[in-house]
N, C-alpha and C positions, 0 to 999 in steps of 0.2 A: 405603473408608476415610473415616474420620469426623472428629470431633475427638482422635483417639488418635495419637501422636507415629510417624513414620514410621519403619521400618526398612532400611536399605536392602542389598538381596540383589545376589548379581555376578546382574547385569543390564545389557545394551546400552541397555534404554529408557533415553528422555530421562526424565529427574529434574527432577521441578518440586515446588517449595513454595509454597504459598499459605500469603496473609500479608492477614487480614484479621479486624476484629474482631466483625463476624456468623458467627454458628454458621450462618447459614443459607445465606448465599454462601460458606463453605467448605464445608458438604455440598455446595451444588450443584456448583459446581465440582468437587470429589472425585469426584462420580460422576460426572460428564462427562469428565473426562480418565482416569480411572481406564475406562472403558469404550473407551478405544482400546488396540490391543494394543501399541503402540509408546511408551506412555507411563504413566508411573508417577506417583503422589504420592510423593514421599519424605516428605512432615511439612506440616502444616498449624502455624500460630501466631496469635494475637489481636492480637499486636501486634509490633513490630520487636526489643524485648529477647527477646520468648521465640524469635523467627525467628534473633537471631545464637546464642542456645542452641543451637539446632537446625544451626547450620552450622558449628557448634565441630567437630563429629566430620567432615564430612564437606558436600562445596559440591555443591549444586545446579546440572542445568543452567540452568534457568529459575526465576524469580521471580515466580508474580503476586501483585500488590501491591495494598490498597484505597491509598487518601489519607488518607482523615479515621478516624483512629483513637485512642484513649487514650496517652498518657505518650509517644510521640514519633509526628509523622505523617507520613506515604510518602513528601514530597517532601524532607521531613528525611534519613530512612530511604534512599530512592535516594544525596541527594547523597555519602552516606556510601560507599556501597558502589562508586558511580563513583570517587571517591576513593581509595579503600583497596584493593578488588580486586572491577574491572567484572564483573558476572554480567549477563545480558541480562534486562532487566526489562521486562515487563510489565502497563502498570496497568486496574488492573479498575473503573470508574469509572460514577455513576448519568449517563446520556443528560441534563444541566441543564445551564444558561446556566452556572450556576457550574464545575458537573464540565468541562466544556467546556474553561472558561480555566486549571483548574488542571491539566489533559491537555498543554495546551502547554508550559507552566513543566516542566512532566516529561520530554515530550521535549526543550528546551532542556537538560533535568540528564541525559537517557542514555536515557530509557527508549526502547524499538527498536518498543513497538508500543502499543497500547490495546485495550482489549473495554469494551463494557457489562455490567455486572452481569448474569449470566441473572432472568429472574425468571417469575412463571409466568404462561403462554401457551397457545397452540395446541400442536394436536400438530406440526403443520408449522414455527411460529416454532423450538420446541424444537428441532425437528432440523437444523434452519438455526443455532439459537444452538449445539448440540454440535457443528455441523461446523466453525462458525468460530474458534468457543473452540479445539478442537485443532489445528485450521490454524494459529493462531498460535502455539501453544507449540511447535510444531514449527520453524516458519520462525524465533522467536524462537532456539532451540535453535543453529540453524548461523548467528544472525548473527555477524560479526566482530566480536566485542570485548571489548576484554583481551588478553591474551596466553594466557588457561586453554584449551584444547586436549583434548577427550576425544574417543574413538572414538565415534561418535554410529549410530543405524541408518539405513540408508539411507531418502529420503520414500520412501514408500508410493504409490505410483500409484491414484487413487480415480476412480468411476466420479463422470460431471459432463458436464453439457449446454452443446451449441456455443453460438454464437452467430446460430445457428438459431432458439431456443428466442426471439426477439427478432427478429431482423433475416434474414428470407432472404437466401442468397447470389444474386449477379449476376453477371453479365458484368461485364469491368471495363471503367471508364469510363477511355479513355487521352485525355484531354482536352490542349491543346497549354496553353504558359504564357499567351494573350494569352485563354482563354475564363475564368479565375475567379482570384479574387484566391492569394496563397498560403495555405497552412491550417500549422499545427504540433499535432500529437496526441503528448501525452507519456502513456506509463505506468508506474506503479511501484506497490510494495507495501512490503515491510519494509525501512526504512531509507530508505525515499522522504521523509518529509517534510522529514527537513535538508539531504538532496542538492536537491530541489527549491527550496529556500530557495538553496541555493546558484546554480542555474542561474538563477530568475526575480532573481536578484537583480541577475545583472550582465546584463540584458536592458533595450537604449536603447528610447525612446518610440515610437519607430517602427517595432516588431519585429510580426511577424505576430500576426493572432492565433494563440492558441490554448486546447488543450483537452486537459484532464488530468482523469486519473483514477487516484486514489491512493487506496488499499483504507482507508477507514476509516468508522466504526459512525457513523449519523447522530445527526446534534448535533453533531458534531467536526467534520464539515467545512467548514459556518460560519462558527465560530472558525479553522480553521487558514487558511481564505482571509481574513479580519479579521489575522489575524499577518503572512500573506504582502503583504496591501495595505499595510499598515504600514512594512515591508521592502523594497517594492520601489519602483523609477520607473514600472515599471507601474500598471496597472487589475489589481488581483484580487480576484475576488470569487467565490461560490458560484453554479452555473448555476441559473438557473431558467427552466424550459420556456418556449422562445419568441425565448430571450435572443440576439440577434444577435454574431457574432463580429464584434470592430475591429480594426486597429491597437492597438497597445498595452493588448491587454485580454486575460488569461487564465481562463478559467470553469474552475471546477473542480466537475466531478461533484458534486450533494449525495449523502450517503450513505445505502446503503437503497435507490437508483433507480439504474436503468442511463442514461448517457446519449449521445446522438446526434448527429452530425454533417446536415442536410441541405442543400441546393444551393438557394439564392436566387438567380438572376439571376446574376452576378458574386462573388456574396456566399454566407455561410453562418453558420445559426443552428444552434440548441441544442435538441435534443427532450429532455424526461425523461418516462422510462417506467418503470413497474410493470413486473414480471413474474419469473419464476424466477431464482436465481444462475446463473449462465454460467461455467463454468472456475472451478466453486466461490466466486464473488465475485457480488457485487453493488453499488457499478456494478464492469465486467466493462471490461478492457482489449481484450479482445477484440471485444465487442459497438461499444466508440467505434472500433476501429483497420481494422474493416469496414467501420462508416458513411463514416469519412475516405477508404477504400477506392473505395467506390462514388458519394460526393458530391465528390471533390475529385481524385481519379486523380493523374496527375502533377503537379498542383499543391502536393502535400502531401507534407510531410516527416512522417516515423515516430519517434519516440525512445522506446524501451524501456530503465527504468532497475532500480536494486537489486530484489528482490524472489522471494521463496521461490515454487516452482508454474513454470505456464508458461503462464499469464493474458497472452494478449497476442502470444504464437507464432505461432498461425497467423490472427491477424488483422492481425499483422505481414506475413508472406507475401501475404496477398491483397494487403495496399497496394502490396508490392513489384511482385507479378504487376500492378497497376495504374498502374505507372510510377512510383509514389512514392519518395521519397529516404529510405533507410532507416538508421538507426543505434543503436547500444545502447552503453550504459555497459562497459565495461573488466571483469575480473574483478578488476584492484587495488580499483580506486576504489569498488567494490558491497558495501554490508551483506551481502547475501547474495547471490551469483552464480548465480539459480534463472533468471530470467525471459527476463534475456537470456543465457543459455545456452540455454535451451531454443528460444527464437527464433533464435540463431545457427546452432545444431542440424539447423533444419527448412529453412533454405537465409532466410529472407525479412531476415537484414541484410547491408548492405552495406558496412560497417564498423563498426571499434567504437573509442570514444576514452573518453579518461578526464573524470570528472566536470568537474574544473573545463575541460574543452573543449570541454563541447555547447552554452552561450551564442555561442561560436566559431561552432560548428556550425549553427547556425538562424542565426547574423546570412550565412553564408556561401553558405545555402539561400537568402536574403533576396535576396541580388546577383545568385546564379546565375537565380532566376525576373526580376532584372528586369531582367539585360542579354537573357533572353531575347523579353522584351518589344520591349528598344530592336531588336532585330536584326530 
């Protein structure tokens, strides 16, 4: 499907409209999502008048959206739709300083995710940008929001390399609380970045470090660690290879690289690395929640939050097998209950509380490693 107005047949696939005013990022897009068997184009449009044309007969389950377009632009367009009746939006945006900042102001208005515009590549980027492009229309599909409600197909289980492909597994490191400082490794995906705003926000200057990895296309994660610094009493910033963990400082994965936990002395720094997606992501929950596994053992507390997939499962389990303090987000509280369901699933949490309770939760990690210090 091209630029010709969609039809839409009784059909379970997810229902997506693209809404952009290049003819050529709607082909591409058409044919990328149009090439999973689980997902449909219902209707393409140039601009947001001819898009609510198109949702007069009938609503999408997904929206991707450009920003900069003719006679009203996306962030326009979003606020409206948040407003009037939420469909889960996501914006399709060029990888620039500017695309960057107005990705934020987007998700601030609703929208549940972001992609970079496809554009032409390798054969390998290509298949990386088709896999991620439908990963999200999909995870967008079943986030929570709004009250619209349709019978959705169940995800699809896709074939996707461990955290092998990166980090051999080990023996675990059950280290006592007086050998290394504490560590905190968070993961999330859709829906992660306003729960994450939520938790680093109410986090005192003296909180452990740590280190997250939140599924997003590089250039954005600059900017959302620039929001978050903004935001918080913390240090937040974008990790870069080398970068040592503190007290009150949280790194967050650049996007595009995987990144690493290893063992300094007492301490612990920041690897980023090149290499394949891991559990279909790149950076990969899984790949940091092994490193924290095998660098930090029982020093390290686990948080797996919203998020479509099960990026983060079984690197959740090894920290647990490691002696690590494990927890995940609620099914209330989650955009979408993919990630830590599926880590709850596999045995590696050891409870689960609601969002606004895991700042709780790391300050309570915080006490428990240092009365076992005093003892």
């Amino acid at each position: 499907m091209h630029d010709r107005p969609g039809t839409r047949a009784a059909s379970a696939k997810i229902q997506v409209l693209i809404v952009d005013d290049s003819a050529a990022v709607r082909n591409a897009l058409s044919d990328i999502i149009s090439s999973a068997p689980d997902l449909e184009v219902m209707g393409v449009a140039s601009d947001p008048y001819v898009a609510v044309q198109k949702m007069q007969s009938h609503l999408p389950d997904v929206i991707f959206l450009d920003i900069e377009m003719p006679r009203m632009d996306g962030l326009t367009f979003l606020r409206k739709i948040m407003s009037q009746r939420p469909i889960p939006v996501v914006i399709c945006s060029t990888l620039t300083e500017e695309g960057s900042q107005t990705f934020m102001r987007a998700l601030e208005a609703g929208a549940v995710e972001a992609i970079a515009k496809p554009k032409v590549a390798t054969a390998e980027a290509l298949a990386e940008a088709r896999m991620r492009i439908c990963d999200v229309a999909r995870a967008a599909a079943h986030a929570r929001i709004g009250t619209r409600r349709r019978s959705l197909p169940p995800v699809r289980v896709e074939e996707k390399l461990t955290a092998d492909a990166i980090l051999p597994a080990a023996a675990p490191r059950r280290g006592g609380q007086i050998e290394a400082e504490p560590l905190v490794a968070i993961g999330a995906s859709t829906g992660g970045t306003e729960a994450l705003a939520t938790v680093l926000r109410a986090l005192p200057l003296d909180c452990p470090g740590i280190a997250i990895v939140q599924h997003m296309p590089e250039g954005f994660t600059a900017a959302f660690a620039r929001r978050m610094d903004g935001l918080c009493a913390i240090t937040v910033r974008e990790a870069a290879h080398g970068d040592m963990l503190a007290p009150g400082l949280a790194l967050i994965a650049p996007g595009n690289h995987h990144m690493l936990i290893e063992r300094v002395g007492r301490n612990y720094r920041v690897a980023v690395r090149d290499g394949p997606p891991v559990s279909r992501h790149r950076p990969s929950v899984d790949v940091l929640f092994r490193s924290a596994a095998q660098a930090a053992g029982g020093n390290a507390l686990g948080v797996i939050m919203t998020g479509m997939g099960d990026d983060g499962a079984r690197g959740m389990l090894e920290m647990r097998h490691a002696g690590a303090n494990t927890i995940a987000q609620d099914e209330a509280s989650c955009t979408v209950f993919g990630m830590p369901k599926e880590a709850i699933a596999r045995g590696g949490v050891e409870r689960t509380v609601g969002l606004s309770a895991i700042a709780a939760e790391i300050a309570k990690f915080q006490r428990k490693m240092k009365e076992g210090r005093a003892s």
